[in-house]
C-alpha positions as protocol buffer text, in pm:
chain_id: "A"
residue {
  index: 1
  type: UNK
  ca { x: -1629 y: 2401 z: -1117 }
}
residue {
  index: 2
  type: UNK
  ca { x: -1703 y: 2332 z: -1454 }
}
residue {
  index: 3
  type: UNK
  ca { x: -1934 y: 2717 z: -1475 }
}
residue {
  index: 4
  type: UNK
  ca { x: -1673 y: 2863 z: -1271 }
}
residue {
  index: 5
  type: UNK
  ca { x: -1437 y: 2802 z: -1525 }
}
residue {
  index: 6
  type: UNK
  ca { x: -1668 y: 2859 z: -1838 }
}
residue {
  index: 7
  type: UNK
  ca { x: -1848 y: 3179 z: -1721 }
}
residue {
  index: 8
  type: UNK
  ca { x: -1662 y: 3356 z: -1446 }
}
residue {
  index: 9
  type: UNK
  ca { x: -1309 y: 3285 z: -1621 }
}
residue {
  index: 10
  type: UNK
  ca { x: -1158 y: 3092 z: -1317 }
}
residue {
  index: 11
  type: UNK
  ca { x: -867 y: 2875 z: -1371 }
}
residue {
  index: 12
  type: UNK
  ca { x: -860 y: 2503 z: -1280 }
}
residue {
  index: 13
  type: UNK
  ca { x: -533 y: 2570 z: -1056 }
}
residue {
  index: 14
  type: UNK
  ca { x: -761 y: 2801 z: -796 }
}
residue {
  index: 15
  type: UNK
  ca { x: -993 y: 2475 z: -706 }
}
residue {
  index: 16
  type: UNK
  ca { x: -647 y: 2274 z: -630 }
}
residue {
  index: 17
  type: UNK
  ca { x: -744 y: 2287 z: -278 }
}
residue {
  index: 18
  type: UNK
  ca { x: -1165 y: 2228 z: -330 }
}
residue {
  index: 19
  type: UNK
  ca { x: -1036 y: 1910 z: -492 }
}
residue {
  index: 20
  type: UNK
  ca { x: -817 y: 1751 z: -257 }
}
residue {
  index: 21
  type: UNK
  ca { x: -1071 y: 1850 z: -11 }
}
residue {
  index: 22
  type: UNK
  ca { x: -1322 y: 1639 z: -173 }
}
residue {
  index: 23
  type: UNK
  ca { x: -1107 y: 1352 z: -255 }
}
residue {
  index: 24
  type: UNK
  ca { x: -1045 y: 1321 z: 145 }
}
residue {
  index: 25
  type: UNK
  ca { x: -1414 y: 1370 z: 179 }
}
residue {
  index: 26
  type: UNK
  ca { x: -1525 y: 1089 z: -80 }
}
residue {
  index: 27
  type: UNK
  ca { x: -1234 y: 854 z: 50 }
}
residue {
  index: 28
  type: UNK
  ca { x: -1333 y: 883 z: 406 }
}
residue {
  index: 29
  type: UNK
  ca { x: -1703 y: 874 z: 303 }
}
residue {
  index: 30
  type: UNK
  ca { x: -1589 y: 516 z: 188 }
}
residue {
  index: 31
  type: UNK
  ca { x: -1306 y: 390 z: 415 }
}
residue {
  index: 32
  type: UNK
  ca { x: -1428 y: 524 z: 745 }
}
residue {
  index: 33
  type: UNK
  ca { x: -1715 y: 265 z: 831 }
}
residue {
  index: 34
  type: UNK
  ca { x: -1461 y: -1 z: 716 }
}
residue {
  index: 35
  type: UNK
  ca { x: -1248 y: 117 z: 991 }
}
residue {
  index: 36
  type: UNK
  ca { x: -1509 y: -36 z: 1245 }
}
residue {
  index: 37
  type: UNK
  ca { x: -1405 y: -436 z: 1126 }
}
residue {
  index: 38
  type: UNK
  ca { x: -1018 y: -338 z: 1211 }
}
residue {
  index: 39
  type: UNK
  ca { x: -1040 y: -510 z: 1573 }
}
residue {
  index: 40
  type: UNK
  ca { x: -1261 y: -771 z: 1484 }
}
residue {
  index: 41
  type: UNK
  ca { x: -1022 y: -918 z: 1235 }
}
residue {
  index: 42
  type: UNK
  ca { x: -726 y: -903 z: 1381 }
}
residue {
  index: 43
  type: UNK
  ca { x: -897 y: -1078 z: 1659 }
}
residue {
  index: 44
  type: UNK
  ca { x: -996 y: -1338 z: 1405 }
}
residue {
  index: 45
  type: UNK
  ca { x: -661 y: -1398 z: 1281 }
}
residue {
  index: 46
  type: UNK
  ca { x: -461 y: -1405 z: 1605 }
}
residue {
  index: 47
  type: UNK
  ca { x: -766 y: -1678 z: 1719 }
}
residue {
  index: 48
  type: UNK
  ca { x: -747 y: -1858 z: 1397 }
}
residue {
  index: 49
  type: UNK
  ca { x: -335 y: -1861 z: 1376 }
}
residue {
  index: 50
  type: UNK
  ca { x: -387 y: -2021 z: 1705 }
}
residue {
  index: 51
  type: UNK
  ca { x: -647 y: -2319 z: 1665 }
}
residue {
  index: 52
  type: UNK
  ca { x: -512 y: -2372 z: 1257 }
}
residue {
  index: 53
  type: UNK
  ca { x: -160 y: -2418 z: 1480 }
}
residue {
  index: 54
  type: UNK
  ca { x: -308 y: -2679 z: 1753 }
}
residue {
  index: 55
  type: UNK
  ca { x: -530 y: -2860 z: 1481 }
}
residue {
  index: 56
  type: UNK
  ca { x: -197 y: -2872 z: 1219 }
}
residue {
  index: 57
  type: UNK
  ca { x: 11 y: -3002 z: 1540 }
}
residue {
  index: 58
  type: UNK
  ca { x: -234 y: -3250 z: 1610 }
}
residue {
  index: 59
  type: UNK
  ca { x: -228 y: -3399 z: 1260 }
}
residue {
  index: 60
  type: UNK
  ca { x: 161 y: -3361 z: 1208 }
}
residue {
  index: 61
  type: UNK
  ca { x: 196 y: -3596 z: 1557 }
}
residue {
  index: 62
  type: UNK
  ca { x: -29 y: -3843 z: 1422 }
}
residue {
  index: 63
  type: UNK
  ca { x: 132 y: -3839 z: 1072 }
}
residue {
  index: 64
  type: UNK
  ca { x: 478 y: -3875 z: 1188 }
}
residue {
  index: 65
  type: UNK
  ca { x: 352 y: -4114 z: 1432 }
}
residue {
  index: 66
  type: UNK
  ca { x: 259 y: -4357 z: 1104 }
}
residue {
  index: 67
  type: UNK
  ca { x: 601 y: -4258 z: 943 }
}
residue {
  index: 68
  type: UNK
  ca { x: 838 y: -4312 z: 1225 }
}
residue {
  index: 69
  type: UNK
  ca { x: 696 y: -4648 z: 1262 }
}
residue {
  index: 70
  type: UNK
  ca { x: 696 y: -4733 z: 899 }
}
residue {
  index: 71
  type: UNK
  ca { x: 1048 y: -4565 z: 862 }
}
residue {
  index: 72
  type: UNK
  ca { x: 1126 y: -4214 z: 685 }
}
residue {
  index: 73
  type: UNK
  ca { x: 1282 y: -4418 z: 412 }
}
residue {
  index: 74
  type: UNK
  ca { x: 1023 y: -4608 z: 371 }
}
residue {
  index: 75
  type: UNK
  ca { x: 777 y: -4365 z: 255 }
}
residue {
  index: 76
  type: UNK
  ca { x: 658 y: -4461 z: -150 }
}
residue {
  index: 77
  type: UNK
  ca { x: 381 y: -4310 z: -341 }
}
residue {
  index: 78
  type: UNK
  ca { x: 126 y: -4468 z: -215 }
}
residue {
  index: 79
  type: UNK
  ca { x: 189 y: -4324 z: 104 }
}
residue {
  index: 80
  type: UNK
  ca { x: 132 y: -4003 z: -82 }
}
residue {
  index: 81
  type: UNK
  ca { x: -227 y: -4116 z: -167 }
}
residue {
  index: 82
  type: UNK
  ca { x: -308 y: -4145 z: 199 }
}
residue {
  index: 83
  type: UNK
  ca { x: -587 y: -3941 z: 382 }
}
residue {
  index: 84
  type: UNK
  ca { x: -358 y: -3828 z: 630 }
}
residue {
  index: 85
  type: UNK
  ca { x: -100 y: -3628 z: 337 }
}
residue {
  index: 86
  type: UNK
  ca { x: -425 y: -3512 z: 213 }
}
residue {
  index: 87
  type: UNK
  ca { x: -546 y: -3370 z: 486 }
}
residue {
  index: 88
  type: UNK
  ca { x: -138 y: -3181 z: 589 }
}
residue {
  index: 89
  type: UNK
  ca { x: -191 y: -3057 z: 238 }
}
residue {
  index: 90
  type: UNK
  ca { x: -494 y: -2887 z: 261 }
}
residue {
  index: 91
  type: UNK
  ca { x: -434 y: -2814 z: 634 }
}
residue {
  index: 92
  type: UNK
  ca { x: -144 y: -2598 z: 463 }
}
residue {
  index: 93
  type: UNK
  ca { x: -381 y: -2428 z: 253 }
}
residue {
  index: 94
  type: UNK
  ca { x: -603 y: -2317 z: 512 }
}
residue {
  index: 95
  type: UNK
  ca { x: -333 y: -2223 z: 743 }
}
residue {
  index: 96
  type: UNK
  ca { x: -163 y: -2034 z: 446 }
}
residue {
  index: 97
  type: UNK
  ca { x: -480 y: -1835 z: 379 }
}
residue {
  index: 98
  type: UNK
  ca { x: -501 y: -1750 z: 765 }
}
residue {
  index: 99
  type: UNK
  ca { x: -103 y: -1579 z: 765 }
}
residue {
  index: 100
  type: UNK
  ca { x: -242 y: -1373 z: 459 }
}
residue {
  index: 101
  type: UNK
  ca { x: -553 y: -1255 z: 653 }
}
residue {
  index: 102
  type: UNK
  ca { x: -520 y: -886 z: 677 }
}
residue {
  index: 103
  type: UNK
  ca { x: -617 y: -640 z: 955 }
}
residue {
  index: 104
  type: UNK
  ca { x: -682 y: -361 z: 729 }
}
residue {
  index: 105
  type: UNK
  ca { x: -1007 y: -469 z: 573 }
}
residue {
  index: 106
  type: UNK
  ca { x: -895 y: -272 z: 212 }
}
residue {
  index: 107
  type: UNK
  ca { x: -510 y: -171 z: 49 }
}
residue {
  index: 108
  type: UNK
  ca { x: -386 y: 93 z: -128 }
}
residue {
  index: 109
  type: UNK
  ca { x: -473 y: -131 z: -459 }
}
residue {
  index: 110
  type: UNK
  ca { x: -869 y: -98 z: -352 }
}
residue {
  index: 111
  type: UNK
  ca { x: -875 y: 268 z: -331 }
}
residue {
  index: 112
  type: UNK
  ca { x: -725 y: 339 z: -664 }
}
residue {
  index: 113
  type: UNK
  ca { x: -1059 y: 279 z: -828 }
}
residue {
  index: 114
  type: UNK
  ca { x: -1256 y: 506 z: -613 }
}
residue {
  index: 115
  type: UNK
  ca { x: -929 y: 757 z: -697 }
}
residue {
  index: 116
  type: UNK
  ca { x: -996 y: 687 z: -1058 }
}
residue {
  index: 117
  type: UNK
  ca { x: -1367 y: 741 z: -1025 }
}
residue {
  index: 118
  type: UNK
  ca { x: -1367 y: 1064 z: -815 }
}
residue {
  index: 119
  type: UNK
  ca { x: -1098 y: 1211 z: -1017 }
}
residue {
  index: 120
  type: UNK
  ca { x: -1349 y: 1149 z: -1389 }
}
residue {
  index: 121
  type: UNK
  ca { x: -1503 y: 1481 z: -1313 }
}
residue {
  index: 122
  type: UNK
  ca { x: -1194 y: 1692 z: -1235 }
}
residue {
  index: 123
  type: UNK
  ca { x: -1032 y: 1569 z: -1550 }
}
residue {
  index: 124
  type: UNK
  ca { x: -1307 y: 1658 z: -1781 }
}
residue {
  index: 125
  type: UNK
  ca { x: -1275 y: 2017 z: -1674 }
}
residue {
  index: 126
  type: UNK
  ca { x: -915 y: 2003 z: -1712 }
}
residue {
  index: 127
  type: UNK
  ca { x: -1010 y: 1956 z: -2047 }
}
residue {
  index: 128
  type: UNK
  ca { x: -1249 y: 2278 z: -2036 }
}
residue {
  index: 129
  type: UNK
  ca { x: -929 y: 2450 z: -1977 }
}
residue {
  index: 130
  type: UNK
  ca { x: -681 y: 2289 z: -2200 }
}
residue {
  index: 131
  type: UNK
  ca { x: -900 y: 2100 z: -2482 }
}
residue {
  index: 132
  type: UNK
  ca { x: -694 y: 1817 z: -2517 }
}
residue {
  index: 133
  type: UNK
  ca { x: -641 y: 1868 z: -2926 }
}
residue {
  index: 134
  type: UNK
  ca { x: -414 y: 2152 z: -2850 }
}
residue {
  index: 135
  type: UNK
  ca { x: -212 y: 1960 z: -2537 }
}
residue {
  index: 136
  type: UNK
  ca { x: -189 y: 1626 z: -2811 }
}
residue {
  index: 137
  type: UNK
  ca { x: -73 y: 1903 z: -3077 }
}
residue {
  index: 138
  type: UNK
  ca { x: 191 y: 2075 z: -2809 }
}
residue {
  index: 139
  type: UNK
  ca { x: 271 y: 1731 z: -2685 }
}
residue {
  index: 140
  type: UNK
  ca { x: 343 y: 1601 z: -3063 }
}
residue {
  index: 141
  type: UNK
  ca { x: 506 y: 1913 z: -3164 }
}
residue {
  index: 142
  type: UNK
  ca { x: 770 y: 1858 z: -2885 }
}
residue {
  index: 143
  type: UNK
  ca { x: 875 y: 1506 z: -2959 }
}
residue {
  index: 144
  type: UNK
  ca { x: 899 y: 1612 z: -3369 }
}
């Protein structure tokens, strides 16, 4: 693009469509084998939503279980300190992390560096174009 636009006199504005073209290329180049771990995670959320949910009903029978008969209020701190709270408060974490899982194995957030790097080239023959002295100059000329 860049010799196109130094020697034949072409304008930046006639590879609009060149670029976009190779901005789907590079992000399919990238997202497309990711594509392939779509099923296999949501598989492995919906079967760990399910055995997180048994295990944390399991531990919330036994736990109540020890409240009920001490009395709900009854409970002190010490109570607090108990392996059983521990383990409903890490039990929470874990189950926490599995509702964030996602099935989509990137986001919109993890493509905006390969954006940012694809796009590095384009810009500096923007600048071939319109040297960015005389856009800063136009641009402060404006605002004075």
């Amino acid at each position: 693009m860049a010799d196109f636009v130094l020697i034949e006199g072409s304008h930046v504005l006639d590879f609009k469509f060149l670029a976009i073209a190779y901005f789907i290329f590079i992000t399919t180049l990238f997202v497309f084998p990711m594509l392939f771990f779509v099923a296999k995670l949501s598989n492995a959320r919906e079967q760990s939503i399910f055995e997180n949910n048994d295990y944390a009903n399991g531990i919330f029978r036994e736990l109540q279980t020890k409240v009920t008969l001490k009395g709900f209020n009854q409970v002190n701190a010490e109570d607090m300190d108990s392996p059983e709270f521990s383990t409903v408060c890490d039990m929470s974490g874990v189950f926490g992390n599995v509702l964030n899982m996602q099935t989509l194995p990137f986001t919109l957030k993890d493509l905006l560096p390969l954006w940012m790097m694809t796009a590095i080239p384009f810009i500096l023959v923007v600048f071939i174009e319109f040297p960015i002295l005389e856009v800063l100059k136009t641009v402060l000329s404006m605002l004075i």
